[in-house]
Each structure stands twice: as structure tokens, then as C-alpha cells.
C-alpha positions in Angstrom: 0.0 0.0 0.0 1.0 3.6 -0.4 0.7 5.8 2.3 -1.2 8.8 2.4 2.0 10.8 2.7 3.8 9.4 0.2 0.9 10.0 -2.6 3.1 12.8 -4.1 5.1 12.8 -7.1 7.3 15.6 -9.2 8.3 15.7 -12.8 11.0 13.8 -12.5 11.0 10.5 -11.2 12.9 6.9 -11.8 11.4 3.0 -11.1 13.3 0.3 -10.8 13.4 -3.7 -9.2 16.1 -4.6 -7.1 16.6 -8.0 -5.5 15.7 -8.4 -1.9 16.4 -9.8 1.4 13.1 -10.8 2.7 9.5 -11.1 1.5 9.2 -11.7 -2.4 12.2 -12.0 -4.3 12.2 -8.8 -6.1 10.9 -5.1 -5.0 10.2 -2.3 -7.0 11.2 1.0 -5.8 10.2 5.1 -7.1 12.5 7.4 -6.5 12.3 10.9 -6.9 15.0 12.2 -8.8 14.8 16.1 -8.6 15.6 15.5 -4.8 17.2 12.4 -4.9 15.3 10.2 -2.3 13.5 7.1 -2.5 9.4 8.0 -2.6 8.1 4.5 -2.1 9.1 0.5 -2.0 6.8 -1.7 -3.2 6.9 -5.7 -2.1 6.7 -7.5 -5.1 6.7 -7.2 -9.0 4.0 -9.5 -10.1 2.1 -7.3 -13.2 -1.2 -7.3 -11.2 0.3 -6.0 -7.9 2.0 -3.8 -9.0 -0.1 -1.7 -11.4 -2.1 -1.8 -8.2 -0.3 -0.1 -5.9 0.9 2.8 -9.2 -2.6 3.2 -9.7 -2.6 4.2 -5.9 -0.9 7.4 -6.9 -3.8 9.9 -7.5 -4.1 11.2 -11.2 -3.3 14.5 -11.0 0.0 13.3 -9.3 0.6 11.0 -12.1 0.0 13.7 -14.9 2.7 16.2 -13.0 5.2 13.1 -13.8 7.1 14.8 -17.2 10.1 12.2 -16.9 10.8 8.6 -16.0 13.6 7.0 -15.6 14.0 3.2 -16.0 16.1 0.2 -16.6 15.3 -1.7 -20.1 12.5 -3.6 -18.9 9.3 -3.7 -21.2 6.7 -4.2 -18.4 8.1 -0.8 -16.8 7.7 0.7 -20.1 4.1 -0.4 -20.6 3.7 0.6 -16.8 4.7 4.4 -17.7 3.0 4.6 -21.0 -0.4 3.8 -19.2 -0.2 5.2 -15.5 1.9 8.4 -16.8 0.5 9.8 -19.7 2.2 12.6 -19.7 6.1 11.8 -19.0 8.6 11.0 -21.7 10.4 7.8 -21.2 14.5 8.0 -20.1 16.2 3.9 -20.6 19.6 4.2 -18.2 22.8 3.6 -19.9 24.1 1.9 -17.4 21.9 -1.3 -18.2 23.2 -1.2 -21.8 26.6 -0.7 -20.6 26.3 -3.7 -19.0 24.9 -5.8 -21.5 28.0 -4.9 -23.8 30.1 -5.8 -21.4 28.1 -9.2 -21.0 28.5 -9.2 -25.0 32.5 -9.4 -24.7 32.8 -11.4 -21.6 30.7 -14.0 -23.5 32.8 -14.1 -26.9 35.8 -14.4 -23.8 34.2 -17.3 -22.7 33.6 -19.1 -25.7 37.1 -18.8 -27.2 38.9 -19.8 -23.4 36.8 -22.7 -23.6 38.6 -24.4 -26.3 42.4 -23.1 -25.3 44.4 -25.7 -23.2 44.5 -24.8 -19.3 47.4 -22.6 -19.2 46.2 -20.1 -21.5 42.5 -20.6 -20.2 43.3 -19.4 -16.9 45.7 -17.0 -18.1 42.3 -15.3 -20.0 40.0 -16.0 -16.9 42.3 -13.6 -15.0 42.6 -10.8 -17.3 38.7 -10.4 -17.4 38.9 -7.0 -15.8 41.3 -5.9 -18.1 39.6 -6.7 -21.1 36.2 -5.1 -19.6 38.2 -1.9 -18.9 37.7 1.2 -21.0 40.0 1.4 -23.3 41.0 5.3 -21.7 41.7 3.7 -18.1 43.9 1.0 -19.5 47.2 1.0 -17.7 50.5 0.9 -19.7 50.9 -3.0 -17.7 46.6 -3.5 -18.5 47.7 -2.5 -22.6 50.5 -5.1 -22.6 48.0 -7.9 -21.0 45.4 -7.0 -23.9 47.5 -7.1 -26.8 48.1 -10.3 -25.6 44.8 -11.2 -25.6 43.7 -9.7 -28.6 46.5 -11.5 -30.7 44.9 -14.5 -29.5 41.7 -13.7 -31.4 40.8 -11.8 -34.4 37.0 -12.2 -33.1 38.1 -11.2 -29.9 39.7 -8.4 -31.0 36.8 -7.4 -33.0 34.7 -7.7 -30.4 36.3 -5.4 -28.0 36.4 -2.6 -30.5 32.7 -2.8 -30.8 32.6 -2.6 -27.3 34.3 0.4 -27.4 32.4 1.9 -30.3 29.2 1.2 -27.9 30.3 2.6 -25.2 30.5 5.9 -27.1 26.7 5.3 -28.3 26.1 6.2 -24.5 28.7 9.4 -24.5 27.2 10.9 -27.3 26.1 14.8 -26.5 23.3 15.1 -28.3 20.6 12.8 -30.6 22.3 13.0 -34.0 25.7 12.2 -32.7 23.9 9.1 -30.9 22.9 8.3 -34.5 25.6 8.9 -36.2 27.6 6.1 -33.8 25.0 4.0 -33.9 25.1 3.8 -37.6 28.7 2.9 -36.8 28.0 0.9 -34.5 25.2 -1.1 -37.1 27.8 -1.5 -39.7 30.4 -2.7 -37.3 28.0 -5.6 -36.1 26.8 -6.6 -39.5 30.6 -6.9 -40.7 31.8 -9.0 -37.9 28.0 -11.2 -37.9 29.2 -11.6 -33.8 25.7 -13.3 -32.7 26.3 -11.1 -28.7 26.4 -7.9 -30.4 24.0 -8.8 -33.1 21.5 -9.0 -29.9 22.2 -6.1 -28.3 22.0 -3.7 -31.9 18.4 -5.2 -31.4 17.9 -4.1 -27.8 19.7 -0.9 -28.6 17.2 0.0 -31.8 14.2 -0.9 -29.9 15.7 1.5 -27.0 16.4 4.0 -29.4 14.2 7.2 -28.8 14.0 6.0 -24.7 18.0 6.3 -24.6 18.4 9.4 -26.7 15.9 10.9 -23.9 18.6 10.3 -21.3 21.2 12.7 -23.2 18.4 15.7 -24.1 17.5 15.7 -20.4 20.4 13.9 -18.5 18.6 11.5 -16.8 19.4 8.3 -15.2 19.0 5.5 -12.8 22.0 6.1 -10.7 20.8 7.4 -7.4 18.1 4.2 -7.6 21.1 1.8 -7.3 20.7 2.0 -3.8 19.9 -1.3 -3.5 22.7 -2.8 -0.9 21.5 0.9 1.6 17.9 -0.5 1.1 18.3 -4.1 1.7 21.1 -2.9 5.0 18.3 -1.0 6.4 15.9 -3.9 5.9 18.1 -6.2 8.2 19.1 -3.7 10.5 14.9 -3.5 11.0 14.8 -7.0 11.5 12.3 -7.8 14.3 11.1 -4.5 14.8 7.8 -3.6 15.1 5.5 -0.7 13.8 5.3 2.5 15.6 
């Protein structure tokens, strides 16, 4: 339930699921982002529940909401495009900056599977390095990637489109976001890497939700406060109401 303080919203606000500690396995929190603090924390994420306890939110608090912040999840998408008719939709970065990582790690995987041990956990252990941005590479983390990267023409291909995605994300304004992404499509169809073919998919479908994020700078960051939630949660343990 939503209490009857916490029935207020403002323009700007950000939802998100985090994993939790007690209860259901997954929570959904609203944030407000204008003043960074958490509005409200939901129990559960089932579709039926939850549109429930949005719906709580009296309409002319919903129609005040002009921007919402999410992660790349289709069911908070629907959940904005019905309860908040009025907000434009900002998809975080960060999820898709974690997906190309995902992307890389798994070409990483698949060639160290067929190398013989020595070299396997020689690639294992230079994970980090190869996830690094390319700018924050070390002199000692460039010598441990050209290693890696002579191993592989895939996996050197792969990393520069990891690169070239990242900058998707840095772009300042829309038509520099399409511009790389064009570079980024040509990249992926030249190289026919299955990871990144997947996540140009996720990325187009994203498209006009993303380049929100850079007109209004926007993003999901103060919501990862998941570890201070769940803390609090256990600290709470056993207490009762006031």
C-alpha cells in the first residue's frame, strides 16, 4: 500500500526492481530524482500488484510526472506509457553498458573454452582488463590485452565494438547518438558476432528512450541503492510498527 504521505510525485522520477532480502524475491522502488530520495518500495513485482499499488498514486500526481527513468525492462515501459501519460520515457545507460560488457565477456568465454588450461586461466584472470575502458587501460593492463587480442581476431573485434558502444552512450546530443549508432550497425553486421547482433536489437528498440537520457540527463544512478535499502531492511529486523 501507499501511504497517504507518500501520494506525491514531481516531474521527475525513476522506477526500478532490485533483488531483496526478505518477502518476495524482487521489489520495486520510485524514486524521486529532482531530490534524490527514495518516494516508495513496493513488495513484489507481479504485473497485477504492482499496477495496483501505481494506480494508488492519485491522477493529478501521475500527470505532474514529465520524466521517467528506467532500466530496459518492457513491463516498466508499458507501466509508464499507461499510468503516466504525460512523462517522456529515459532507458539508463548503465543497463546497456552492462549488457555490452556481457557481450564481450561471453565471446571471452567461448574462445577460453577451447584453449588448453594454461592459456585458459591466463584469460580467466585478465577479465577485468579486457572489460576496462579502453581510456583507463594502464600501460601494464595495454601489454596484458595485446596479448589477448592477438589470440583472437573475433576477440579483437569484439572489443572494438565494445568500445564503439560505449561511445553510443557518450554521445552529446541525438544526432551524434545516430551517427555512432550507424557505426555501431555497420560494425556488427561486418563482424555477424551473434552477442552484439543481440544487443543492436535491444539498442534500436531502445532507441528514442536512450536518446531521452542525453536531451535531459537523466538516469538511474541514485536508484542503485539497493545494498542501503536491503542494510536497512536487516538492521529492521524484528522490529515492530510505531
Amino acid at each position: 500500500m501507499v501511504s497517504l504521505s507518500c501520494r506525491t510525485l514531481s516531474e521527475a522520477i525513476s522506477i526500478d526492481e532490485f533483488r531483496g532480502n526478505a518477502g518476495a524475491k524482487f521489489q520495486v522502488i520510485i524514486n524521486i530524482l529532482s531530490q534524490s530520495y527514495c518516494r516508495a518500495i513496493f513488495p513484489g513485482r507481479p504485473p497485477d500488484n504492482l499496477y495496483a499499488s501505481i494506480f494508488q498514486y492519485p491522477l493529478e500526481e501521475r500527470l505532474k510526472v514529465k520524466y521517467v527513468s528506467i532500466d530496459l525492462s518492457a513491463s516498466f515501459r508499458k507501466i509508464v506509457q499507461e499510468y503516466f501519460p504525460n512523462a517522456k520515457i529515459a532507458a539508463d545507460h548503465f543497463n546497456v553498458g552492462r549488457m555490452v560488457n556481457d557481450a564481450l565477456d561471453n565471446v571471452r568465454k567461448e574462445l577460453q573454452s577451447g584453449l588448453r588450461n594454461s592459456c585458459c586461466r591466463y584469460f580467466k584472470h585478465s577479465q577485468k582488463v579486457l572489460l576496462k575502458r579502453e581510456k583507463d587501460l594502464t600501460e601494464e593492463n595495454r601489454n596484458i590485452l595485446e596479448v589477448l587480442l592477438n589470440h583472437s581476431e573475433q576477440l579483437s573485434a569484439a572489443y572494438g565494438m565494445k568500445e564503439v558502444d560505449f561511445k553510443i552512450s557518450e554521445s552529446k546530443d541525438s544526432a551524434e547518438f545516430s551517427k555512432r549508432l550507424r557505426q555501431f550497425t555497420e560494425s556488427t553486421k561486418k563482424q555477424a558476432i551473434k552477442e552484439f547482433k543481440m544487443l543492436l536489437q535491444t539498442t534500436n528498440r531502445w532507441k528514442e528512450e536512450l536518446i531521452c537520457v542525453i536531451a535531459n540527463g537523466l538516469n538511474n544512478g541514485f536508484t542503485e541503492c539497493n545494498t542501503t535499502i536491503k542494510t536497512l531492511k536487516w538492521v529492521c529486523y524484528r522490529f515492530r510498527n510505531s
